[in-house]
MARTORSE-518541 format. One line per 8 residues: their letters; for each residue x, z, y of C-alpha. Coordinates in nm, 4 decimals. Layout:
N
a	X Z Y  ...
This chain:
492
xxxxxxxx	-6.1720 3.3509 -2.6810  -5.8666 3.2137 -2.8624  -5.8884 2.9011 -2.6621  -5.9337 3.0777 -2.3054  -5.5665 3.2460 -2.4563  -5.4067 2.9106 -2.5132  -5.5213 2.7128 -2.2214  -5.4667 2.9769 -1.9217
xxxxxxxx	-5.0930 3.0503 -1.9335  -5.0730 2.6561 -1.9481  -5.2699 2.5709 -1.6657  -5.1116 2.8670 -1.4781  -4.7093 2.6887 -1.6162  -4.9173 2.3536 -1.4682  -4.9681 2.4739 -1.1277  -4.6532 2.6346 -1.1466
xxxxxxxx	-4.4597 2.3314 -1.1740  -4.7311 2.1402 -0.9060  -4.6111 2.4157 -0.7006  -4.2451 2.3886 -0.7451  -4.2625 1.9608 -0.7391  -4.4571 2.0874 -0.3524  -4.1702 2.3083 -0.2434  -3.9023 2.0748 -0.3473
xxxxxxxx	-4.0316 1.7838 -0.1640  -4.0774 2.0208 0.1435  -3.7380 2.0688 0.1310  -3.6301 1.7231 0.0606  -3.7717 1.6501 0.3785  -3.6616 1.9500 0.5685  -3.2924 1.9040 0.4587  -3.3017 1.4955 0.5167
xxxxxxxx	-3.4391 1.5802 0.8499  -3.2428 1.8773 0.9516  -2.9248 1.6216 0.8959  -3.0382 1.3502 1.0737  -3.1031 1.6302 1.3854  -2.7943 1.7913 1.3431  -2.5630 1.4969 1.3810  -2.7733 1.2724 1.6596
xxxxxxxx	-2.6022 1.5810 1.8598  -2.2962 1.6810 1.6641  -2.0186 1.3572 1.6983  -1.7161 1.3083 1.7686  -1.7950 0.9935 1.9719  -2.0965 0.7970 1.9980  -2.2838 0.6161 1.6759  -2.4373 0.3452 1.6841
xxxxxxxx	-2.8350 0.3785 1.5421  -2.7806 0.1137 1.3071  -2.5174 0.3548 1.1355  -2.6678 0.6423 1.1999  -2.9295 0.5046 0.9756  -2.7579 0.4297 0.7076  -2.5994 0.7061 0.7137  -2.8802 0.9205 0.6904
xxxxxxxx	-2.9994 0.7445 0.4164  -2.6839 0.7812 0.2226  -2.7120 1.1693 0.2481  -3.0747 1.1148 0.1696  -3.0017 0.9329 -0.1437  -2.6980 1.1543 -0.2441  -2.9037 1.5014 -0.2512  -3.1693 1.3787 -0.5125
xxxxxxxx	-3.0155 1.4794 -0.8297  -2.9486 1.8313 -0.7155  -3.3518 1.8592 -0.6432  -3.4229 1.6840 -0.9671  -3.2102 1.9402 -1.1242  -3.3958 2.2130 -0.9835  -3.7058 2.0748 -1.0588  -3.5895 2.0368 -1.4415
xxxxxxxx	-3.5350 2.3851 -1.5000  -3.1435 2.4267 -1.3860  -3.0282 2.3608 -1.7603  -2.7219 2.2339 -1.7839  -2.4428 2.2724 -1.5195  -2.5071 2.0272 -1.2518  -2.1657 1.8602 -1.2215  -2.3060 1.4983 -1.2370
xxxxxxxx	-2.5372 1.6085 -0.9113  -2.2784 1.7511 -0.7649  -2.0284 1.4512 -0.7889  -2.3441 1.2340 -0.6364  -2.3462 1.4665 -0.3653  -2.0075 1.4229 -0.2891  -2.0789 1.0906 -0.2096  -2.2205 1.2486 0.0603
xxxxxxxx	-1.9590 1.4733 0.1971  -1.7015 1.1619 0.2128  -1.8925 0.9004 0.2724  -2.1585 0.9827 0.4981  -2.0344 1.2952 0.7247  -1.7299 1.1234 0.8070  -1.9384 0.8818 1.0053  -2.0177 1.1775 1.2717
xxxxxxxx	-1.6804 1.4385 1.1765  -1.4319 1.1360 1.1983  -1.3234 0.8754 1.4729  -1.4035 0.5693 1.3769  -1.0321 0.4758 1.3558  -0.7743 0.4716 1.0340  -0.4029 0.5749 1.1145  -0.1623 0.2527 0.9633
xxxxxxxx	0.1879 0.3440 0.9695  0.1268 0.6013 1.2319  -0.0878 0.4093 1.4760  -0.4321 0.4498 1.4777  -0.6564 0.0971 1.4253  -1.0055 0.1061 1.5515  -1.2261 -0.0210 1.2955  -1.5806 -0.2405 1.3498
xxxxxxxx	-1.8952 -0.0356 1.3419  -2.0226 -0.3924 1.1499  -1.7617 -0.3011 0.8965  -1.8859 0.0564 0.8167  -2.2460 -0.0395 0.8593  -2.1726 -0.2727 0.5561  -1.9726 -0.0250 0.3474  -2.2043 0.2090 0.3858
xxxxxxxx	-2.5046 -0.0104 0.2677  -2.2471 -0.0819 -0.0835  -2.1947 0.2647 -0.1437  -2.5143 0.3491 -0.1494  -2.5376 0.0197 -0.3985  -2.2678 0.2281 -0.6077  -2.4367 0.4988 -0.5686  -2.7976 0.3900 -0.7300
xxxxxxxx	-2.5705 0.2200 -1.0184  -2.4014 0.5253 -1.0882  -2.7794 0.7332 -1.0925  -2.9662 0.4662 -1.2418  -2.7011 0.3961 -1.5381  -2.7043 0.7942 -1.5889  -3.0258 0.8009 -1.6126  -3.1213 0.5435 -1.8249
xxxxxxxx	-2.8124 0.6085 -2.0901  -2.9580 0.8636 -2.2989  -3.1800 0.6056 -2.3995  -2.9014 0.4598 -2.5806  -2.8792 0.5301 -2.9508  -2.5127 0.5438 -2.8763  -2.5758 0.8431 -2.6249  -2.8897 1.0098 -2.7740
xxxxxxxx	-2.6827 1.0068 -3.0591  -2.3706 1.1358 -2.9581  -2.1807 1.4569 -3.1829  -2.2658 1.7452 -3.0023  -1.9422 1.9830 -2.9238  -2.1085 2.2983 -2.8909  -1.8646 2.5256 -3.0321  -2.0357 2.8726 -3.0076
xxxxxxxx	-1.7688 3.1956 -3.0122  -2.0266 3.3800 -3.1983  -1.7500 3.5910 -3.3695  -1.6975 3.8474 -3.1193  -1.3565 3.9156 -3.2509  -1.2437 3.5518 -3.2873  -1.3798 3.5046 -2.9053  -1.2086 3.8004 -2.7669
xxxxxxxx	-0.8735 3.6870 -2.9268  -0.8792 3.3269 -2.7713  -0.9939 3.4876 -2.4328  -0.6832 3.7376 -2.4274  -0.4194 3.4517 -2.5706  -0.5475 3.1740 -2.3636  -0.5441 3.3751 -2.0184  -0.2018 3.4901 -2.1163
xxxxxxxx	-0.0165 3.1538 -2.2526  -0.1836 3.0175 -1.9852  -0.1309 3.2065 -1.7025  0.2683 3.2487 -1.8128  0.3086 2.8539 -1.8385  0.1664 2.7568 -1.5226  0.3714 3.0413 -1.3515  0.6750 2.8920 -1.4892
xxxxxxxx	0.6194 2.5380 -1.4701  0.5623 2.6429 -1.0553  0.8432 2.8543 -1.0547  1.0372 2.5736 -1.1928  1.1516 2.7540 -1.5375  0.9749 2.5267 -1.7533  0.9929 2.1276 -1.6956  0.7568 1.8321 -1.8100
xxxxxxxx	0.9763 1.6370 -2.0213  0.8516 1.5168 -2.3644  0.6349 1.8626 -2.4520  0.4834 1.8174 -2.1015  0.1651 1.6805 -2.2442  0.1564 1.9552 -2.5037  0.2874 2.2419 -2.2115  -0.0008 2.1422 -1.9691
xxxxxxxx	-0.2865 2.1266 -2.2592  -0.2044 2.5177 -2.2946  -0.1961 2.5881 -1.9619  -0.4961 2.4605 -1.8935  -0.6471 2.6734 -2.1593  -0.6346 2.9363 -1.9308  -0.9168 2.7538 -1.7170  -1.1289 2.7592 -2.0225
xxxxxxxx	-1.0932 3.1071 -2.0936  -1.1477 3.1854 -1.7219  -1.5132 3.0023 -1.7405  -1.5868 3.1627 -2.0638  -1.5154 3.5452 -1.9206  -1.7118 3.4124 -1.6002  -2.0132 3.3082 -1.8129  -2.0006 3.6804 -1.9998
xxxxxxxx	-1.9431 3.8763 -1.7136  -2.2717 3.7041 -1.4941  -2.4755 3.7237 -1.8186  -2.3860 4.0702 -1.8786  -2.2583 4.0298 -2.1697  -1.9872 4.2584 -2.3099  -1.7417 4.1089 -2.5102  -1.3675 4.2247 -2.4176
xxxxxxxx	-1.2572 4.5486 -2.2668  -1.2011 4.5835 -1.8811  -1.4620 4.2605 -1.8261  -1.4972 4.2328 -1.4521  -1.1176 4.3305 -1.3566  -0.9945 4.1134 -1.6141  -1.1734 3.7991 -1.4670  -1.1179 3.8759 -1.1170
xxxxxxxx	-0.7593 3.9354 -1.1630  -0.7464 3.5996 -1.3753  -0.9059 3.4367 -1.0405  -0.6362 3.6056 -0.7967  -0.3357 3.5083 -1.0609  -0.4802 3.1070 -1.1114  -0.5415 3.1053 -0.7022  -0.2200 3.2623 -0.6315
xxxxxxxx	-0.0319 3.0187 -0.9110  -0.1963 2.6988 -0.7570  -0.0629 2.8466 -0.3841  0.2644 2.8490 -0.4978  0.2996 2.5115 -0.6421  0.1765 2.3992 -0.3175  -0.1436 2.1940 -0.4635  -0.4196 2.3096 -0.2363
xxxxxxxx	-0.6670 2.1827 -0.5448  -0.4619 2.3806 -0.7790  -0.5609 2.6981 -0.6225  -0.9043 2.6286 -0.4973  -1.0333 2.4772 -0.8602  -1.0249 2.8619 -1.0209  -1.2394 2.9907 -0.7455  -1.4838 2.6635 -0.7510
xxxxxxxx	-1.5213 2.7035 -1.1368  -1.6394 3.0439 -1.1000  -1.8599 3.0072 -0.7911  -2.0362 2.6941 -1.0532  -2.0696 2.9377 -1.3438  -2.1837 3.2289 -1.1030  -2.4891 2.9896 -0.9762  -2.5248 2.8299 -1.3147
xxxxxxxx	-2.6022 3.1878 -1.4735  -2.7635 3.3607 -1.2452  -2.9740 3.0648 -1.0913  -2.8850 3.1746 -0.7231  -2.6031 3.0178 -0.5099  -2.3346 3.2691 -0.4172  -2.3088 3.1833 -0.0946  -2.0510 3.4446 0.0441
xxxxxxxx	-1.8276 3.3162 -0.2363  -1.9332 2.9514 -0.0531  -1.8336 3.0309 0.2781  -1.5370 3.2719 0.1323  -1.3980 2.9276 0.0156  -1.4358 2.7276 0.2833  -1.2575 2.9367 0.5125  -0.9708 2.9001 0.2676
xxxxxxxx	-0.9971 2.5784 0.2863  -1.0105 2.5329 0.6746  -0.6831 2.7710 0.7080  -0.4810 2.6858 0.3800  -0.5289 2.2924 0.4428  -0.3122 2.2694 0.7228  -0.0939 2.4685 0.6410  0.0245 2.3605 0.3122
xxxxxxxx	0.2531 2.0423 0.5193  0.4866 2.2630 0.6208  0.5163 2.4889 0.2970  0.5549 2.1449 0.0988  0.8130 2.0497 0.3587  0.9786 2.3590 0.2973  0.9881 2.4222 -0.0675  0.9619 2.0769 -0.2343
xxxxxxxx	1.2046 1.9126 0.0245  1.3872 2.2086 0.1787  1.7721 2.2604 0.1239  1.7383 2.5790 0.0234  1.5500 2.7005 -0.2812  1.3023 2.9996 -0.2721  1.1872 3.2851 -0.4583  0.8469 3.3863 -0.5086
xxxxxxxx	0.8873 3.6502 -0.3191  1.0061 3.4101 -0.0009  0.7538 3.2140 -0.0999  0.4231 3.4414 -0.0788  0.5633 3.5428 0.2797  0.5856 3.2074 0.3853  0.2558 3.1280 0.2663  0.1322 3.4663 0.4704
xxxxxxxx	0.3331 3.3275 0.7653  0.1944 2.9730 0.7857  -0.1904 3.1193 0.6824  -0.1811 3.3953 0.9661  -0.0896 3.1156 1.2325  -0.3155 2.8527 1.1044  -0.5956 3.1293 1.1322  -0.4903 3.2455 1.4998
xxxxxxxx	-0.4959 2.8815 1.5611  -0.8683 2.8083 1.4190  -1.0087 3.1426 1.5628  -0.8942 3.0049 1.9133  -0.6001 3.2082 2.0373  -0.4335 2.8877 2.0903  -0.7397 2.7260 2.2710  -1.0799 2.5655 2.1561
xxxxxxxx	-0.9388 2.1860 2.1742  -0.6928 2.3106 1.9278  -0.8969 2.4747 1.6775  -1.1308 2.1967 1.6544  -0.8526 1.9656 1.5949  -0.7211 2.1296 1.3235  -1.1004 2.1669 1.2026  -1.1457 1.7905 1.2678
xxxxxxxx	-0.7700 1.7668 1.0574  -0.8736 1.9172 0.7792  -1.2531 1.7131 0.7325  -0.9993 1.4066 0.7497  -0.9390 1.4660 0.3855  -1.2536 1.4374 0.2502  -1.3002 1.0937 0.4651  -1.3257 0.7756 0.2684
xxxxxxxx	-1.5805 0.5826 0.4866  -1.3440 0.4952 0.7132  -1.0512 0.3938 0.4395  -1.3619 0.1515 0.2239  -1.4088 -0.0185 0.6041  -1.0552 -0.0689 0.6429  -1.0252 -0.2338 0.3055  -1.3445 -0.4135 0.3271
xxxxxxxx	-1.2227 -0.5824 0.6000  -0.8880 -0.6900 0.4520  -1.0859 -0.8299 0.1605  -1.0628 -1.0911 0.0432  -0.9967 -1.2794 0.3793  -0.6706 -1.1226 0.4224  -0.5398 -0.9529 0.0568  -0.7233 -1.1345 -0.2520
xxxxxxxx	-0.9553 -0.9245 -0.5074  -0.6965 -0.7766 -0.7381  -0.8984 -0.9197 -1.0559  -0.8824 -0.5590 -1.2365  -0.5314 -0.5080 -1.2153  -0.5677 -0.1608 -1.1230  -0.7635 -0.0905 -1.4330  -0.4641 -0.2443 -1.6149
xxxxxxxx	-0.3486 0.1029 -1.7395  -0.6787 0.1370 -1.9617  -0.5311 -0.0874 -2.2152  -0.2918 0.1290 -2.3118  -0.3861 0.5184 -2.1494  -0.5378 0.5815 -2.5065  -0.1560 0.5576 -2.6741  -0.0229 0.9421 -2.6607
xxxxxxxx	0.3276 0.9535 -2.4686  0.4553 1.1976 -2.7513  0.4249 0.8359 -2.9384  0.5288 0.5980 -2.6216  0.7802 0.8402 -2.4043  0.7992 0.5762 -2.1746  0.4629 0.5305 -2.1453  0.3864 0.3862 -1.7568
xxxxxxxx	0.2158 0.6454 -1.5517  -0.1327 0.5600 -1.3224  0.0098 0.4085 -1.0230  -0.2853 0.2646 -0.9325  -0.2738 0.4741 -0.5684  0.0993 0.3063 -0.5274  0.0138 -0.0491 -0.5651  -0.3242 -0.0066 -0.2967
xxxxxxxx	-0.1400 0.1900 -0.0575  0.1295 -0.0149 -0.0380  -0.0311 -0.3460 -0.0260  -0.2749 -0.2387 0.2448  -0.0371 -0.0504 0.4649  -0.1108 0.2848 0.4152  0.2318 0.4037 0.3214  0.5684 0.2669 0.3186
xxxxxxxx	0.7309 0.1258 0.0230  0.9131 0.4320 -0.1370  0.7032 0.7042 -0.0207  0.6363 0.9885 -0.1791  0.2842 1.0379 -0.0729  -0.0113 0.9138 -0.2032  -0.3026 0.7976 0.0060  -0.5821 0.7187 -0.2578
xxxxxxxx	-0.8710 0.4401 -0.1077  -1.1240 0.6239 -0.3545  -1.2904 0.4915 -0.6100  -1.5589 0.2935 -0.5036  -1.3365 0.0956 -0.2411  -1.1124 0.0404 -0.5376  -1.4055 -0.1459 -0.7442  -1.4535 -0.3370 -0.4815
xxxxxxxx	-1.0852 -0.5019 -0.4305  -1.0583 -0.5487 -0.7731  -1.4021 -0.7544 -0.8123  -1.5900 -0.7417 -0.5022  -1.9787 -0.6128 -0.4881  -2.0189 -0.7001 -0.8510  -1.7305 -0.4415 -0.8915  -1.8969 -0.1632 -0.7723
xxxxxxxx	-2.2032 -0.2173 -0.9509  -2.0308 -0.2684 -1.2601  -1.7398 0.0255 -1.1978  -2.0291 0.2538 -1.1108  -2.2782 0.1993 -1.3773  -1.9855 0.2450 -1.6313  -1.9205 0.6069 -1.4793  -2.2691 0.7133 -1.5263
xxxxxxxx	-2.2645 0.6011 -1.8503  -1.9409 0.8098 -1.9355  -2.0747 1.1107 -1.7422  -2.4333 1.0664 -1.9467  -2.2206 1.0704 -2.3082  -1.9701 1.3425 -2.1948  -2.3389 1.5485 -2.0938  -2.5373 1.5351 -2.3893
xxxxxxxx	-2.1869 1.6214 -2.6028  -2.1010 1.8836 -2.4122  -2.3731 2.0421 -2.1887  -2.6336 2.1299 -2.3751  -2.8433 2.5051 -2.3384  -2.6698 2.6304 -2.6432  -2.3129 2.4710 -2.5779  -2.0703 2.7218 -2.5572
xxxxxxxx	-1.7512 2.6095 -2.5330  -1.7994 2.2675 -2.5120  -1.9810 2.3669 -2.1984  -1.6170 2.5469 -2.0766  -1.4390 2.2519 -2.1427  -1.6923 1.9980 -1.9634  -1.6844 2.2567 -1.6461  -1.2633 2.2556 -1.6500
xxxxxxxx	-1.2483 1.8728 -1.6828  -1.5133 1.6893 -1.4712  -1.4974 1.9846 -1.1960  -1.2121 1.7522 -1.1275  -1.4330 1.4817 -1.0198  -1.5725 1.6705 -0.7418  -1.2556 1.5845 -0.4893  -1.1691 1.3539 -0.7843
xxxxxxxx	-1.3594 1.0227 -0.6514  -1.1224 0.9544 -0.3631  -0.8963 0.9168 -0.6516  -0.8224 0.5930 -0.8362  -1.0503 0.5473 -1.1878  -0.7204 0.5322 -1.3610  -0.5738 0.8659 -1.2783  -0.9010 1.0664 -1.3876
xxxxxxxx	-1.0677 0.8396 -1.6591  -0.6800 0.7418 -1.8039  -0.6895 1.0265 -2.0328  -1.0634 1.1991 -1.9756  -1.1079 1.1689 -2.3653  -0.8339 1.2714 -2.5001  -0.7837 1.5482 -2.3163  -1.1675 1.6726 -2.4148
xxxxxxxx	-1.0574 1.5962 -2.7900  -0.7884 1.8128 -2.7558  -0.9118 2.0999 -2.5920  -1.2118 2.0660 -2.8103  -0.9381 2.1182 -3.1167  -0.7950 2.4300 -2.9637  -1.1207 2.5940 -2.8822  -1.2456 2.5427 -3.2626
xxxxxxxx	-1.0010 2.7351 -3.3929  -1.1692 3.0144 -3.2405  -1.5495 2.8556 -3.2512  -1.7880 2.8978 -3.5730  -1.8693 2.5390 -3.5352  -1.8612 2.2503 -3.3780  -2.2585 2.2896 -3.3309  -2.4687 2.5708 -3.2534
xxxx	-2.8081 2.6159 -3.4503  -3.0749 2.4438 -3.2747  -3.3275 2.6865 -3.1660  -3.6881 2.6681 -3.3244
């Protein structure tokens, strides 16, 4: 009898998990094949099969870790699938969204279907570095072995404390820093580290308010408000990603928490997206470059202004050609394919492999500027766009190749297998440190910092690895003021 007790409930968790390995290959398939249906229709001009292939299998590949994340139980927050997945979004739907074209110095250059065919075949070579080297790292002694930076707020007063101080420094030094009252400078380092507590405390409130737990007065206003003051800070600085990154973090704890993707929240954000995006040009134009400076008042109406037209313009009052243009305008963001072609065909027949002198600022990123005030900054971005055309020498804009296509004009293919396998092992330490079940608010601070690697890859490895470790140290320092550890008790 006591063995018919034992063995049932397994066999039943057995079948269970048959079932669910079933139902996620079903989909697998579904989803693969919905996406190679939807876009042999949906193009902006005509793909060759070849490509179409590829790209297909690109998506294909990118979407795994999300299912094996599923299929593992939905643990830990599933940034690392995510950032696969973008792979996806800017390498692979650009390929149907996007002409096949690049705009140098204001003229657009058609680019060789050859060319993208092979840049998409090395991406997805990145992309099985980057899975395979995140996969096999915990396997490392190194890894396995890392100190885990749980630090639980089990002290309900200590928690509540940090929550209220943190959304308040917070909010009231990113408001001024936009505002203009309060400059970088030498505490600029120290000024931002605060601020950014405030993104910590948001994920923290997010986290007790989905799990229904009580721990400050006035839960649910408090964190919604918090969202409206971050998005409505990050609008007025003019940084789209600014004001965006509040309401992503708390769409990844909402379906973290309660196991269930929000998607009105999803499609809530988008549509912020498609309408903010273009008009944020002329809001920069006016307030970082206009001749006349604005108040915050001015501000939020012009920001009403240029959001109500871009709107009228998407919903079609200005005509269907227009609104998918500035539908087609805004995808163009999230486009590398075309950039990695461009460069790919540059190099090394035309520019030479850079030899890692984009990575240069590595040797010296880990020196704190409060120590080196002159410290150089990142300017990885400067150096490719300018050598490659994409900007004019003294430009204030920066174009960013991505990540991959950077690997790969520094070193060629051996580049991106290299650059990429690195990143999954960094992702792989920073995971088992900070995202385990019973991580608290190590788990906050892993969601604040690598939720920047989501748009983050079109970005050079400089700008977001430069100081990735230093700035988890120190947030990590803040937070255990308030924590009752650095680890929580393991569970029997």
């Amino acid at each position: 009898m006591s063995k018919a007790i034992v063995t049932q409930p397994a066999a039943r968790r057995v079948a269970a998990t048959g079932e669910m390995k079933g139902f996620l290959l079903l989909l697998y398939l579904l989803l693969v094949g919905g996406y190679a249906l939807l876009f042999s229709y949906w193009r902006v001009q005509p793909v060759p099969d070849r490509v179409h292939l590829l790209a297909v299998l690109l998506f294909a590949l990118c979407i795994i870790p999300l299912l094996r994340w599923y299929a593992r139980g939905a643990a830990g927050v599933p940034i690392f699938a995510l950032i696969v997945f973008s792979y996806a979004v800017q390498f692979s739907m650009p390929v149907y969204t996007q002409p096949n074209t690049i705009i140098i110095f204001s003229r657009p250059l058609v680019l060789s279907w050859d060319n993208v065919a092979s840049v998409l075949l090395l991406t997805m070579l990145g992309v099985l570095a980057l899975m395979a080297s995140y996969a096999l790292a915990p396997r490392l002694p190194f890894v396995a072995n890392a100190p885990r930076l749980d630090l639980p707020l089990g002290d309900p007063h200590k928690k509540q404390l940090f929550l209220t101080g943190a959304l308040l420094v917070g909010g009231v030094i990113s408001f001024m820093q936009v505002i203009g009252w309060l400059r970088g400078g030498a505490a600029g380092a120290i000024l931002g580290l605060l601020a950014r507590q405030m993104q910590v405390a948001l994920v923290l409130l997010a986290y007790d308010h989905f799990q229904h737990k009580r721990v400050v007065p006035f839960q649910a206003p408090l964190l919604y408000g918090a969202l409206a003051v971050s998005f409505l800070t990050g609008l007025l600085s003019g940084m789209l990603e600014n004001a965006l990154l509040p309401l992503v973090l708390v769409t990844l704890v909402y379906w973290h928490a309660r196991r269930r993707l929000p998607w009105g929240w999803l499609a809530i954000g988008v549509a912020l997206y498609l309408i903010l995006n273009p008009a944020k040009f002329t809001y920069r134009s006016i307030v970082w470059y206009g001749s006349q400076p604005t108040t915050v008042a001015e501000r939020v109406d012009l920001w009403g202004d240029l959001a109500a037209e871009s709107a009228a313009g998407l919903l079609g009052q200005s005509g269907s050609r227009q609104s998918g243009s500035a539908i087609s305008d805004s995808l163009a963001r999230f486009d590398l394919v075309h950039k990695f072609a461009y460069v790919y065909h540059l190099t090394p027949t035309y520019i030479p492999y850079y030899q890692g002198q984009t990575y240069e600022y590595f040797l010296y990123a880990w020196i704190p500027r409060f120590l080196w005030p002159g410290k150089p900054t990142a300017n990885a971005n400067d150096l490719i766009d300018i050598d490659y055309r994409l900007k004019y020498r003294g430009s204030q804009s920066t174009i960013g190749i991505g990540q991959l296509p950077e690997a790969y004009i520094n070193f060629g293919v051996a580049g991106i297998v290299f650059v990429m396998a690195l990143q999954g092992f960094i992702f792989a330490l920073l995971d088992s440190s900070l995202n385990k079940a019973r991580s608290e608010g190590g788990r906050a601070i892993y969601l604040t910092v690598m939720a920047y690697f989501l748009n983050g890859i079109g970005s050079s490895a400089a700008v977001l690895f430069g100081a990735l470790f230093q700035q988890i140290l120190a947030n990590a320092l803040i937070v255990r003021l308030f924590a009752t550890g650095w680890r929580a008790p393991d569970e029997a």
